[in-house]
C-alpha positions as CSV (number, residue, x, y, z in Angstrom):
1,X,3.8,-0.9,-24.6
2,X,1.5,-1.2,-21.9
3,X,4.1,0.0,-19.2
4,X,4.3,3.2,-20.9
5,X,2.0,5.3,-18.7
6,X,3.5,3.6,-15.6
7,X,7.1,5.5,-16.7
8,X,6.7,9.5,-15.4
9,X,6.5,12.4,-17.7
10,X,9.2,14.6,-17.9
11,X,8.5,18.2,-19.0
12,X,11.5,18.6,-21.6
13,X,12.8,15.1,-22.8
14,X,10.5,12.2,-23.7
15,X,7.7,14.6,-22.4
16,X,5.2,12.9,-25.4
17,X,4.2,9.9,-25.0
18,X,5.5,9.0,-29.1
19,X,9.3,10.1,-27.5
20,X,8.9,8.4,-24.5
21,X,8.1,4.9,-26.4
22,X,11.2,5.9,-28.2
23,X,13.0,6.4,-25.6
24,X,11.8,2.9,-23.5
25,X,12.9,1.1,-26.5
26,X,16.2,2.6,-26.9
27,X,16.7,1.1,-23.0
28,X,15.7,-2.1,-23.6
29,X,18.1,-2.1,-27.2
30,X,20.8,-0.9,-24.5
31,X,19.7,-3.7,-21.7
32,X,19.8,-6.5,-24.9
33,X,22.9,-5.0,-26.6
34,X,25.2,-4.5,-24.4
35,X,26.1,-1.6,-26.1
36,X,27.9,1.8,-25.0
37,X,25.4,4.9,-24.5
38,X,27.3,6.7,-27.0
39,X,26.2,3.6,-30.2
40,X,22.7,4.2,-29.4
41,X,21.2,3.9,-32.6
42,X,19.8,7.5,-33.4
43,X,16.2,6.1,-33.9
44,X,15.8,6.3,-30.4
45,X,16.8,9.5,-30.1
46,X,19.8,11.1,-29.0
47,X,21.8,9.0,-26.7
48,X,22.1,12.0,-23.9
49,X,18.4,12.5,-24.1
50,X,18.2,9.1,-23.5
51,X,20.3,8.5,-21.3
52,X,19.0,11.0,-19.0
53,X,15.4,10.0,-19.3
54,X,17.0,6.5,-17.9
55,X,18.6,8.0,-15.0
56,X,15.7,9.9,-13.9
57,X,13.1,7.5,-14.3
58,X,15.5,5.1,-12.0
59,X,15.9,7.3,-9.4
60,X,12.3,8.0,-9.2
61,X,11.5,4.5,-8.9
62,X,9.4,3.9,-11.8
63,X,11.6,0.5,-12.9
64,X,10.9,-0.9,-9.6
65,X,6.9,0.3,-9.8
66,X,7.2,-0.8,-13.2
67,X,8.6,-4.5,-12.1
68,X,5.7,-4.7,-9.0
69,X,2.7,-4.3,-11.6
70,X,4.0,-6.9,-14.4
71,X,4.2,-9.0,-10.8
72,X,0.4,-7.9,-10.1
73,X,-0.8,-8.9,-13.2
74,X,0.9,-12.6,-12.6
75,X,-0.4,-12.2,-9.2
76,X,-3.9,-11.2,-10.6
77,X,-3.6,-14.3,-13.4
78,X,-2.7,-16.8,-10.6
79,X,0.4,-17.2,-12.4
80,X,2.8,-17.8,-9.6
81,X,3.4,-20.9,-8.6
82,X,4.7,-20.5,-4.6
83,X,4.0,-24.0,-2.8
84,X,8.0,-24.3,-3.9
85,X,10.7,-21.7,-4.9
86,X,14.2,-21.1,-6.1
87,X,17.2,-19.3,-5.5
88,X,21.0,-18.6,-6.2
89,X,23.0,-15.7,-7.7
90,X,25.4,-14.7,-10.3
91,X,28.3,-12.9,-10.4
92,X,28.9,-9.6,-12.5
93,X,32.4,-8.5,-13.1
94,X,32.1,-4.2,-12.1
95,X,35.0,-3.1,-14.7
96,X,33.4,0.9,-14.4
97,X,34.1,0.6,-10.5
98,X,31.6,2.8,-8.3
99,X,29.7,1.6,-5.2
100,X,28.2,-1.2,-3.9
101,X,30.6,-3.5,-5.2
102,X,33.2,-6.0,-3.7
103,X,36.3,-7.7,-4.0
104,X,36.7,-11.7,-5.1
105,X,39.0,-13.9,-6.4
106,X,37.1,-13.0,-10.0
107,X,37.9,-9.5,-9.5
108,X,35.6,-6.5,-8.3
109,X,32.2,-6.7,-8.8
110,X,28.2,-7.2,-7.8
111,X,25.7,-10.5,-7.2
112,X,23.1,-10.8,-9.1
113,X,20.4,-12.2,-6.4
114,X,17.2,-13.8,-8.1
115,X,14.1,-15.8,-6.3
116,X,12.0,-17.5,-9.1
117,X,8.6,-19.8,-8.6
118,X,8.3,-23.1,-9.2
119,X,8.1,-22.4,-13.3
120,X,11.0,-20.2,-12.8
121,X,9.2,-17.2,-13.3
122,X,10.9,-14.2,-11.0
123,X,9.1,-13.0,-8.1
124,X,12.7,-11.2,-6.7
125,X,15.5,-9.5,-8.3
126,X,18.2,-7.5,-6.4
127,X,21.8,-6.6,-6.5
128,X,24.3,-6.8,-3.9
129,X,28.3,-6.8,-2.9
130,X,30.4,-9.6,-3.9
131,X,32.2,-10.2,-1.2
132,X,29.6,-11.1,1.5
133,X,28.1,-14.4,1.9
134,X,25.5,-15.0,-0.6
135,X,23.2,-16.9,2.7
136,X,23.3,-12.8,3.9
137,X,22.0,-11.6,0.3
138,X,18.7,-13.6,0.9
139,X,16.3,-12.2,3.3
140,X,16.7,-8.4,1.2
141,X,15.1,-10.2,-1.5
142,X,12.3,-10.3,0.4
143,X,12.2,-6.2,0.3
144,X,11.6,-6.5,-3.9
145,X,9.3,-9.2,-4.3
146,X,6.6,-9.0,-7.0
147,X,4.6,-11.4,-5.3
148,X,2.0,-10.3,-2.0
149,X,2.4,-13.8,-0.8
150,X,5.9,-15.2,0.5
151,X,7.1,-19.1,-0.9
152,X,6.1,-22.3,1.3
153,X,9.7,-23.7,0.6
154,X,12.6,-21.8,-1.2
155,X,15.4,-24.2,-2.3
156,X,19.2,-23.0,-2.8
157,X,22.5,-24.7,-3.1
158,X,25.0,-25.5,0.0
159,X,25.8,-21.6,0.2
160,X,22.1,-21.8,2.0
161,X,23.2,-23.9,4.5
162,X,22.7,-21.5,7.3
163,X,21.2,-21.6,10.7
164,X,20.6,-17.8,10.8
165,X,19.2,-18.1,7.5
166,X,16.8,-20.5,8.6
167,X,15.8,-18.8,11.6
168,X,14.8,-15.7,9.8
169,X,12.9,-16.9,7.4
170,X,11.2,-19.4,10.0
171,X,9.7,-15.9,11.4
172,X,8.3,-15.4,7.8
173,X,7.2,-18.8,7.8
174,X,9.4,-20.1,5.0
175,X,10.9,-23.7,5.0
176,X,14.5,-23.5,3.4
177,X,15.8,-26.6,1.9
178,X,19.7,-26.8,1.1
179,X,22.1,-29.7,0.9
180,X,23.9,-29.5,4.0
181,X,27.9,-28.2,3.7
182,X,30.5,-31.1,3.8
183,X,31.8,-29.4,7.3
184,X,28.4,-29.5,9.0
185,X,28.2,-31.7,11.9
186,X,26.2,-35.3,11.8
187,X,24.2,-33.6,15.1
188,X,23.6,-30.3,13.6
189,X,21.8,-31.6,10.7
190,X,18.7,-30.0,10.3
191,X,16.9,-31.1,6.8
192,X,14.8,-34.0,6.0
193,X,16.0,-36.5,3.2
194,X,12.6,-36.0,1.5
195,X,12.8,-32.7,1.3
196,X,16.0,-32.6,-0.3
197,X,14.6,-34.6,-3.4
198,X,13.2,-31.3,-4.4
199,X,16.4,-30.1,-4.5
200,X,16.8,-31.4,-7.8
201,X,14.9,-29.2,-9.8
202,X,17.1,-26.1,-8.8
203,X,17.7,-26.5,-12.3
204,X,14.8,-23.8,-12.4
205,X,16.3,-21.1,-11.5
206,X,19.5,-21.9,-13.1
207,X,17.7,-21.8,-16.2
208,X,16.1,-18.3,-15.3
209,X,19.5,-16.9,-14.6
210,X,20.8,-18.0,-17.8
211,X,17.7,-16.3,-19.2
212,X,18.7,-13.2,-17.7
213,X,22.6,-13.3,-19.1
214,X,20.9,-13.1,-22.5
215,X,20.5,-9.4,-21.6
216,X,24.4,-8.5,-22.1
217,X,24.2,-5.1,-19.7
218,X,23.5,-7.7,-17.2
219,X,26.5,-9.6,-17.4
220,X,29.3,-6.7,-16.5
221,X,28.2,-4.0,-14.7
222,X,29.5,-0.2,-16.6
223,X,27.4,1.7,-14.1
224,X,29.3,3.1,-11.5
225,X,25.9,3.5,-9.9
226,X,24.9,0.4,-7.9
227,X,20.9,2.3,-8.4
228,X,21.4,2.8,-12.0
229,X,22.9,-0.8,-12.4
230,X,19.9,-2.5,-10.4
231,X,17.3,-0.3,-12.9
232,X,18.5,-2.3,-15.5
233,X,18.3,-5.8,-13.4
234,X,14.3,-4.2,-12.9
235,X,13.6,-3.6,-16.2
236,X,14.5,-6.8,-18.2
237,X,11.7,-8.7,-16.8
238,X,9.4,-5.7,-17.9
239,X,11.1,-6.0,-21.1
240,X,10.5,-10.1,-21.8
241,X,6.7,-9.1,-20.8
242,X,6.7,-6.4,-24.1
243,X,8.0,-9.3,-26.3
């Protein structure tokens, strides 16, 4: 694992580097599985110990540091591809309750927001209420990307058809492209018909997002920790980058 000495030593549990791999893979068979804590298989450890190493590694930040250098070595690579990018979101049912979540006709729960390039590799992953508009979950993205340089065009579906969406990311000189709503007027229209085109492919980061419901604690959030919750949406692309 060569994330390992990225994750913080901890002076009692996991505090050798043989426990802490232990204790990394026993996350990641949680993130895959699904699975309660408490069915941890005891090969990782005990599921406390564990469990507590996870905590305290999210809160200190290390997923998200974690996350930024598997980004720099893409960056390093020239791996992203930026001249176009996609977005959209997911919805994750919150059946542990706890913050940061909101109420929709699906029940309570979080959005899963995620920016992919133009290979559908992520470059942003954050979590946020339900109930706001997903065109307001868009410019915090911008806050976790793994990327140094922003996208030339970021494509979304007609939930990005926003004016104040466009002007904000104008001022970070980023062209959205969205199929206008059905109740915008024929004078307020503001994209091209070329453009749109491109929106075609936003296939991408549909495909990406099914990617990411392969990891089952991803798909209903337990937490009742919106920080905990979005350690787990941090890690799993660390963890396809150990497979």
């Amino acid at each position: 694992m060569f994330f390992c000495p990225i994750i913080p030593h901890d002076r009692g549990v996991a505090a050798r580097a043989r426990d802490k791999r232990k204790a990394i893979a026993g996350i990641f068979w949680i993130l895959d599985n699904g699975a309660k804590w408490k069915d941890l298989p005891s090969a990782f450890g005990t599921k406390s110990s564990v469990h507590r190493a996870f905590q305290r590694w999210v809160r200190s930040g290390a997923f998200a540091v974690l996350l930024a250098a598997v980004g720099s070595i893409v960056q390093e690579r020239k791996g992203f591809k930026l001249y176009e990018c996609y977005l959209d979101g997911t919805f994750a049912q919150a059946k542990g309750g706890g913050d940061g979540i909101g109420c929709t006709k699906a029940g309570q729960g979080v959005k899963i927001m995620m920016m992919v390039d133009a290979r559908g590799l992520p470059i942003a992953v954050q979590t946020g209420r339900a109930s706001p508009h997903e065109s307001t979950l868009v410019a915090p993205l911008f806050d976790f990307m793994v990327s140094l340089d922003f996208p030339e065009k970021l494509m979304g579906d007609k939930a990005y058809d926003s004016d104040p969406l466009d002007d904000k990311l104008a001022a970070l000189e980023v062209e959205m492209i969205s199929p206008h709503r059905s109740n915008r007027k024929p004078q307020n229209k503001t994209q091209d018909g070329r453009n749109l085109r491109r929106d075609k492919r936003r296939w991408t980061v549909e495909r990406t997002i099914a990617w990411l419901q392969n990891y089952r604690r991803l798909c209903v959030r337990w937490e009742k920790s919106t920080i905990i919750f979005q350690g787990f949406g941090h890690s799993s692309p660390a963890r396809s980058s150990a497979v």
